[in-house]
N, C-alpha and C positions, 0 to 999 in steps of 0.2 A: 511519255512517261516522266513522272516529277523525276528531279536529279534529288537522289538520298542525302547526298551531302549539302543540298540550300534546304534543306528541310528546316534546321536550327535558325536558319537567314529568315527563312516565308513564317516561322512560328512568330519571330520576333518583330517580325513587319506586319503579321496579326495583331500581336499585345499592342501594339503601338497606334493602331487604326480603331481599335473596341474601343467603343461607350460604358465602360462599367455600370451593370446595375445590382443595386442594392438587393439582398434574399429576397425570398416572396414569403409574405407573411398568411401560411395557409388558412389563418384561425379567422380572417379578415373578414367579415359579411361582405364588402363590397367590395366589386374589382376597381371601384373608381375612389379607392380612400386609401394610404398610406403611403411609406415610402418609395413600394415598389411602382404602385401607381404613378406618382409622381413622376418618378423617373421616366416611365413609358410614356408620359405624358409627352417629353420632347420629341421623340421618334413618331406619334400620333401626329405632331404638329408640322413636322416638316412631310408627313404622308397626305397629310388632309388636299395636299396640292391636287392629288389623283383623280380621277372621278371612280375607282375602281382600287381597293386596296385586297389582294389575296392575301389571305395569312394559312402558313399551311403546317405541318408537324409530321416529324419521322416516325410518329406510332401513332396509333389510335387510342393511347391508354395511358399517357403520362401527365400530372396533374400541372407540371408544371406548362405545360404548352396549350393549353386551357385555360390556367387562370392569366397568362398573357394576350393570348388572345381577346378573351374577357375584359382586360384592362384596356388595350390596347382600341377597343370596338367601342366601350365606355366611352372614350374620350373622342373619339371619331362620330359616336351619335349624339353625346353634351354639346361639346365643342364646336361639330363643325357639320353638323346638319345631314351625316348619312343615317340614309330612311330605309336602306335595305340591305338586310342579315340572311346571308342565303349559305346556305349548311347542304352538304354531301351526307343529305338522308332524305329519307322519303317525303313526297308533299305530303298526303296524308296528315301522317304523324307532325309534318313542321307544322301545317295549319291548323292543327286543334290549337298550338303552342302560341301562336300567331292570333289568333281568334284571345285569346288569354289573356295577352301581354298586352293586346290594342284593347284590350274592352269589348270586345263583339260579342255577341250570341252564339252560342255552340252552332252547328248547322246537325239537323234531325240524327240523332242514334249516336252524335260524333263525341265521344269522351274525352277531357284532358286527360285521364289518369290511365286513360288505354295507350298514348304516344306511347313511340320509344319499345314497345315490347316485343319484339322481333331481334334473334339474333344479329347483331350483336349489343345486347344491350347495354351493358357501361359505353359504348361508344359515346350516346345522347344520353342515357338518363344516370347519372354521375351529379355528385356535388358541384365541381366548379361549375357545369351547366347551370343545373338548378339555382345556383348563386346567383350569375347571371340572369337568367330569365325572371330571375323576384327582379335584381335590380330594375330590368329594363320596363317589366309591367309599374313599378313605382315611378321613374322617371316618365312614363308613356302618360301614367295620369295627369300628368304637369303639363301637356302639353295638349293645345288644340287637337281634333281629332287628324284633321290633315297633317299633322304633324307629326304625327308618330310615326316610332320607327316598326318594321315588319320581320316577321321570321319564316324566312321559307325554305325549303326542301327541293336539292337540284336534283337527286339519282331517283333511276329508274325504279328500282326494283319492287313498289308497291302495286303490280298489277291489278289483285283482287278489290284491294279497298280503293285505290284507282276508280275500277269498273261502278263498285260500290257511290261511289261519290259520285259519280257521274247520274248515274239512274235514282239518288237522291235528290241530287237538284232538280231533276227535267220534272219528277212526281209532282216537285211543289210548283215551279212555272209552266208547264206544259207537259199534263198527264198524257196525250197522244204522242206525243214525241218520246217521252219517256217508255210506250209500248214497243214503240220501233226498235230504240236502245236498247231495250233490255233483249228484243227479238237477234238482235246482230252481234250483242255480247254473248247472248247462249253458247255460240259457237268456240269461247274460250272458257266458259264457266266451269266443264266439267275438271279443267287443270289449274282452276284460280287457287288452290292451297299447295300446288307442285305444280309451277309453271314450266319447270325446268323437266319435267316431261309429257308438255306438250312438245319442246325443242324435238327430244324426242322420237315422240311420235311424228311428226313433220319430214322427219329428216329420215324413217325408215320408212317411209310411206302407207302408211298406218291410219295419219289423219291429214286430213288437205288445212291447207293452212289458212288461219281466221283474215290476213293480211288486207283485204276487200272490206271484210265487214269494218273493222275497226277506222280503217282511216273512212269510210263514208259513213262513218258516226260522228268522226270528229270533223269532217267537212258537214256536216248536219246540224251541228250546234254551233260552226264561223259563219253557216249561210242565216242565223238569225239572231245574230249578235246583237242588232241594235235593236232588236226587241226584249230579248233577256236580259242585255244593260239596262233595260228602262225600270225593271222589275230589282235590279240591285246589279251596281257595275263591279266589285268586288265579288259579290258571288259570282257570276258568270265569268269571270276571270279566272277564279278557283277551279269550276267545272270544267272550260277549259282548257285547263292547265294538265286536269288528271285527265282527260279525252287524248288532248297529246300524248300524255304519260303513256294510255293503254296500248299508243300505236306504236309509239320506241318500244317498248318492253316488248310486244308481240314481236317484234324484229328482233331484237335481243334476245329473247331466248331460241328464236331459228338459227340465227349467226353462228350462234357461244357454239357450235360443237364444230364449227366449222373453221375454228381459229382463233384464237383468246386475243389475239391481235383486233381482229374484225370486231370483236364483242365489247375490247375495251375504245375503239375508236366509235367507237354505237355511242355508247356509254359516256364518255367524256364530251363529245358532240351534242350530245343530249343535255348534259348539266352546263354547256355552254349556251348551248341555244335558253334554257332557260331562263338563266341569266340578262342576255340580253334581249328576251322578255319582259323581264322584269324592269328593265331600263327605259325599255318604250314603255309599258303602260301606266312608268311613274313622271315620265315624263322629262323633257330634257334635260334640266337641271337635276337629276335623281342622281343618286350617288350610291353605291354598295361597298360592302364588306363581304366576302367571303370564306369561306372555313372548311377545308379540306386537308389531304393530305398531301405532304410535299410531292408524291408520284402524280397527283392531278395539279398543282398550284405551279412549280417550276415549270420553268419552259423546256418540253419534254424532247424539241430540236438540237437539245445542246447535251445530251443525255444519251446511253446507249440503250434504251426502249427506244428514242425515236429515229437514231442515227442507225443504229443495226436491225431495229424491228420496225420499225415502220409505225410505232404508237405516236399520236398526236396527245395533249391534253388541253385541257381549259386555259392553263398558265400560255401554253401556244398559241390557242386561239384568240384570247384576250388582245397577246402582243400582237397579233397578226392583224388583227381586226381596229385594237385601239389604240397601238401604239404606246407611245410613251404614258397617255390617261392612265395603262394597266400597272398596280406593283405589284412585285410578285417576294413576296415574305414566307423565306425558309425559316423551319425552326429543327433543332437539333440536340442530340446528347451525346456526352461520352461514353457514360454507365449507369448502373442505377438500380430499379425494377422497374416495371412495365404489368396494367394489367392487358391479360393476350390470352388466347386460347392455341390448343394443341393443334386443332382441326378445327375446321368448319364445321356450326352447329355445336362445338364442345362445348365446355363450362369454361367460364373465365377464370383464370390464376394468377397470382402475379409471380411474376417471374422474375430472375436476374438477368439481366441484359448486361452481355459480356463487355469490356472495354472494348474498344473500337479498333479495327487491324490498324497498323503499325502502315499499311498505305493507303490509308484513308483518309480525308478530309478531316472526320471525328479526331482522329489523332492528332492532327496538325494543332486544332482548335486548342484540344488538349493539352498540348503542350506548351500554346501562346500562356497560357498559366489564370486565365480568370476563370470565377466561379461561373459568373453568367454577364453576357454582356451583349453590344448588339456591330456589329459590323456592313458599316456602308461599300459595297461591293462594286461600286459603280465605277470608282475611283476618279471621281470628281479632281480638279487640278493636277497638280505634280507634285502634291507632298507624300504624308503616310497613307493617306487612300490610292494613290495612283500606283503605289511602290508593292502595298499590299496584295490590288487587284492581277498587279501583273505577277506575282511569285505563286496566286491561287488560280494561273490560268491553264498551265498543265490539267492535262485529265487524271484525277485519280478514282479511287474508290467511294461510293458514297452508298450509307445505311439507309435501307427502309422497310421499317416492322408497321404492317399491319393490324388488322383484328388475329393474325396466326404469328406468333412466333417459335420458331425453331430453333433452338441456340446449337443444335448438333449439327446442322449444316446451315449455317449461317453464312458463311460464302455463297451459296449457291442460293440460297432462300431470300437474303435479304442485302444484298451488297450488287451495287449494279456502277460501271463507270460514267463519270458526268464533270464539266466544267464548272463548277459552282460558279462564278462570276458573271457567266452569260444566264445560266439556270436562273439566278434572284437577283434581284437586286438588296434586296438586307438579308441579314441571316441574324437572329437571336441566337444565344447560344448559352445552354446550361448544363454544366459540367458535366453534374450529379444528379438525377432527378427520381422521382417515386412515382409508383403506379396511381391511378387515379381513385377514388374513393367511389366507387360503385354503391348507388341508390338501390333499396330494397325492389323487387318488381312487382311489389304490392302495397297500395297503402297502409299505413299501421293502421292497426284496430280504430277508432274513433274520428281515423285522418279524414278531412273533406275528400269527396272525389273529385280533385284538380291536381294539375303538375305545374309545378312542382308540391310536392306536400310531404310532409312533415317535419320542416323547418322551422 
């Protein structure tokens, strides 16, 4: 337990380690233009070291941890040559986005202006996104095609259009194969719009489980890889990607009732493995960016999901796998609004998000007294970083809001204990921050149908 009385000692050993940054100037077209840019630009430069840079956020809905991000990935794909942008949302929807921003071809029936519309949608289809994603299709066109940078989708949970993609591709390179496909997906089709009861039905014994078919469809389309490559090496990498996709998901929704533990270690296994997918098939010198949320981006062993539950996540498997290559970049608030929903499936709101308990990290920051700043956690020598890291090594309380927040039981809903020091190694930090500017879920009357549109 922190001691209450070095509390005033660990604030002031905060103030004294933070990199002050300048406000963020929301009105900005680009993440990669003004003051606050700049500024993020030095923290960019001493990350570029990584081969792998996580950047993650205590909510899903705050504008500011977005447009840092933004800047922050800016200057990491200008700069210093990372080519892979991979987001905790579905492939699907990231590769229509992906297809967009590289200059490719739609692939058959696939919309840009359809991404992103699945609950929760401010998560992805939000201004600071959208800002982003013009940016990076403008810079993309500046650059050879090899060069550009890619936007993709680590979580599971797009089973249907998954299925879908997959039995579009096989149609265009191989209409036999694609009969087979669609014969062995039947077996999950009839739950592809509520996958979450087939779990279900599985689990009351109702329906036998599709587990067989799925993975000997995606051993189906590895066993003629180098013939599908030959037909286009990017599209059958997409294909499969959602093949994989359909056979985690099929597990993850049999697991989920059998322990939220088992479902999120599915789940975070899954947007890992992806990842280092994406690493091989770009090849060794490939370099990523990541974008999640702090419960999947910290290392979730220093934490009490993984010390008392037994959760692992991506920030874990990264360091475990790549070492020092991996950062792992917390982002946080003291107060503010937040957009968030009540429930699952609700309407988004924006809400006030309470000051931070009095034993919590948030407080701590709080108190060091800047508005927004960035804190090297690592505690490099023996000065204010080393004095810092050791008075934030105590375990206290640490906040994390979701697509759901509850401020009536906010102890219990969104507060979990964690050693931040071991958790990240930088932490951004923004006092004050506002919910995020949620994009219409329909194009305006006249707008092109592409995403982002009508900017």
């Amino acid at each position: 337990m922190p001691n209450t009385r070095a509390e005033p000692h660990a604030a002031a050993a905060v103030a004294a380690a933070a990199v002050p940054l300048p406000p963020i100037d929301h009105a900005a077209e680009s993440p990669f233009i003004g003051a606050f840019a700049n500024a993020t630009a030095v923290l960019a430069d001493i990350l570029a070291g990584h081969r792998m840079v996580l950047l993650g956020e205590s909510t899903h809905g705050t504008a500011e941890f977005y447009h840092a991000r933004a800047a922050l990935t800016a200057h990491l794909v200008a700069r210093h040559g990372f080519r892979i942008i991979a987001v905790e949302a579905d492939w699907p929807d990231a590769a229509a986005v992906d297809r967009h921003v590289r200059g490719r071809p739609p692939q058959p029936a696939e919309s840009p202006g359809a991404a992103f519309t699945r609950f929760p949608v401010w998560m992805w289809r939000n201004l600071e996104v959208a800002r982003f994603i013009r940016w990076l299709r403008a810079h993309n066109a500046t650059q050879a095609s090899a060069r550009r940078a890619g936007f993709f989708g680590l979580d599971i949970y797009s089973l249907r259009a998954s299925m879908a993609a997959v039995l579009a591709y096989l149609e265009g390179v191989d209409p036999q194969a694609a009969r087979a496909a669609r014969e062995r997906y039947a077996c999950l089709e009839p739950w592809g719009r509520d996958p979450a009861r087939y779990g279900r039905a599985v689990l009351h014994g109702t329906h036998a489980d599709c587990e067989d078919a799925v993975v000997e469809q995606l051993q189906a389309l590895l066993d003629k890889r180098l013939a599908y490559a030959r037909a286009g090496h990017e599209d059958f990498l997409d294909a499969a990607q959602n093949a994989r996709l359909v056979a985690s998901a099929e597990r993850y929704y049999r697991v989920m009732y059998h322990g939220s533990d088992d479902s999120w270690n599915l789940r975070d296994t899954h947007m890992f493995e992806t990842l280092a997918q994406l690493l091989q098939a770009h090849g060794p010198q490939s370099r990523a960016v990541v974008w999640a949320h702090n419960s999947h981006i910290g290392d979730a062993s220093k934490t009490e999901m993984g010390a008392s539950q037994g959760q692992l996540n991506i920030g874990q498997l990264c360091r475990e796998s790549f070492g020092d290559a991996a950062a792992l970049i917390g982002f946080s608030t003291y107060d503010g609004t937040v957009a968030a929903a009540t429930s699952w499936d609700g309407p988004m709101e924006i809400k006030q998000v309470r000051p931070a308990r009095a034993d919590s990290y948030e407080h701590l920051f709080h108190a060091a007294g800047h508005a927004q700043c960035w804190v090297d956690l690592r505690g490099a020598g023996s000065g204010v970083l080393a004095e810092a890291r050791q008075l934030l090594m105590p375990a206290r309380q640490e906040r994390f809001i979701g697509v759901i927040y509850r401020p009536e039981t906010e102890l219990q809903s969104h507060y979990a204990r964690a050693t931040l020091p071991q958790q990240f190694d930088v932490l951004l930090w923004f006092d004050r921050t506002r919910a995020v500017p949620a994009l219409p879920a329909a194009p305006a009357p006249g707008a092109p149908e592409t995403w982002p549109y009508g900017l």
